[in-house]
C-alpha positions in Angstrom: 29.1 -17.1 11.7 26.2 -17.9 9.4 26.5 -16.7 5.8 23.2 -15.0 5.6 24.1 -13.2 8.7 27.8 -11.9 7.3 26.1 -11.4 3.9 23.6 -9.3 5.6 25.7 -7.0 7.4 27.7 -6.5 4.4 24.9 -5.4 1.9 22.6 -3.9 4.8 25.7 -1.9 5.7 26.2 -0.7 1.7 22.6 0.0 1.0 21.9 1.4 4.0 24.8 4.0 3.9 23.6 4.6 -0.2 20.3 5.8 0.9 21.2 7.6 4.3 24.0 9.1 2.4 21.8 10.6 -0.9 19.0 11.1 1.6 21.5 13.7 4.0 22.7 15.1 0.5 18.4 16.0 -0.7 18.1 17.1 2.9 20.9 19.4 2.5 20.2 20.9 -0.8 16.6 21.2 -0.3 15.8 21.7 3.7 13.7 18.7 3.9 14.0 17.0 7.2 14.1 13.4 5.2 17.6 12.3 6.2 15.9 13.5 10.2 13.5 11.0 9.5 15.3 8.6 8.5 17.0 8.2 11.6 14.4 9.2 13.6 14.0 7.0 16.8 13.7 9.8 19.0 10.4 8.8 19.9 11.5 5.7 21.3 13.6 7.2 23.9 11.3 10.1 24.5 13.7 12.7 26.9 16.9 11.0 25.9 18.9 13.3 22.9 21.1 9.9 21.2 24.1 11.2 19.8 23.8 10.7 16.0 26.2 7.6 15.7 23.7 5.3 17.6 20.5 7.1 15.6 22.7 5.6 12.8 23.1 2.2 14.3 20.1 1.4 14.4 19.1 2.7 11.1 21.8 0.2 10.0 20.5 -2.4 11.9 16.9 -2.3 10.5 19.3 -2.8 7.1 20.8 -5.9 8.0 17.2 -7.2 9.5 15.2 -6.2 6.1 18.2 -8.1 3.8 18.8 -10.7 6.6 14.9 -11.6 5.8 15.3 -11.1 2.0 17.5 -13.3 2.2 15.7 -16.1 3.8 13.0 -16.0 1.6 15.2 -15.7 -1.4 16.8 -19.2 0.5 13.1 -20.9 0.6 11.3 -19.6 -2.7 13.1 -19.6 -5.1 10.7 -18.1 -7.7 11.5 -14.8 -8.8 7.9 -13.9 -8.7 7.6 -15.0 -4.9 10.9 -12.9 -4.5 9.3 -9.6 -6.4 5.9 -10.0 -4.2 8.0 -10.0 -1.3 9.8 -6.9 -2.3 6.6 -5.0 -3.0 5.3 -5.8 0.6 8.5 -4.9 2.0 8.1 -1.6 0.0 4.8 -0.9 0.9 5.4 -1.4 4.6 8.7 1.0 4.4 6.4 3.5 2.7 3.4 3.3 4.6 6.1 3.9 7.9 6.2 7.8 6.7 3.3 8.2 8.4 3.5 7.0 11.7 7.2 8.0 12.5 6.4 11.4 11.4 3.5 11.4 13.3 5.2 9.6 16.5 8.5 12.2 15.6 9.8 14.4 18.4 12.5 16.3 16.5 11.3 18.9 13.4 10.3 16.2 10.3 8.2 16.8 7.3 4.6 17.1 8.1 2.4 13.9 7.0 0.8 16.6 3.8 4.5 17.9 3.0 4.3 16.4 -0.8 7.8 17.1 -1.9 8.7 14.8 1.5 6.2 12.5 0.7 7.8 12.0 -3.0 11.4 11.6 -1.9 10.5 9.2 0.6 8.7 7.3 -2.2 11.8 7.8 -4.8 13.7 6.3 -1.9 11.5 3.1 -1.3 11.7 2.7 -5.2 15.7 3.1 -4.8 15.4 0.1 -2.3 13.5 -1.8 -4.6 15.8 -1.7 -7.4 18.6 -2.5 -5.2 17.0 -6.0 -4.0 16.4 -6.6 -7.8 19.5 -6.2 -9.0 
């Protein structure tokens, strides 16, 4: 199997658990459906209720496609500064997403004004960011 792909799986699979994992935990303590949209692809399958474990797949999988790509472009530019733009896209695009998927959301999720959401959403995006640096 091709490296990238192993290597992907293996840090998507990390990250990805580290920020679904502190994102349940704020959810918990503070009743903000962020960890719910996280996983939310409810609006994909519209009457269908997916049992948790898949909702988690696939927020997995979107992991292993976001470093899978990294990864490639860390492969063909090599400059850190190329690297670091990428990563700011990336970001922005992950952050911009609040909108739409709570917008598009069938279950209960933050409301697109809910500041305190809206903050640890960002915190989290900035949590990603950090993680591709280091």
């Amino acid at each position: 199997m091709n490296n990238k792909i192993i290597k992907s799986i293996i840090i998507g699979t990390i990250s990805g658990s580290v920020l679904g994992g502190l994102l349940w935990l704020i959810e918990e303590s503070t009743g903000e459906k962020v960890y719910t949209l996280l996983l939310n692809v409810d609006f994909i399958f519209k009457d269908k209720l997916l049992p948790i474990w898949l909702e988690w797949f696939f927020h997995l999988f979107i992991s292993w496609v976001i470093v899978y790509i990294f990864l490639v472009i860390q492969s063909i530019w090599k400059a850190l500064s190329i690297q670091l733009l990428f990563i700011l896209c990336l970001s922005l695009i992950a952050a911009s997403s609040y909108f739409p998927l709570t917008i598009l959301a069938i279950k209960e999720t933050p409301s697109i004004t809910n500041i305190e959401a809206i903050f640890i959403g960002l915190s989290s995006i900035f949590y990603m960011v950090f993680q591709c640096i280091g």
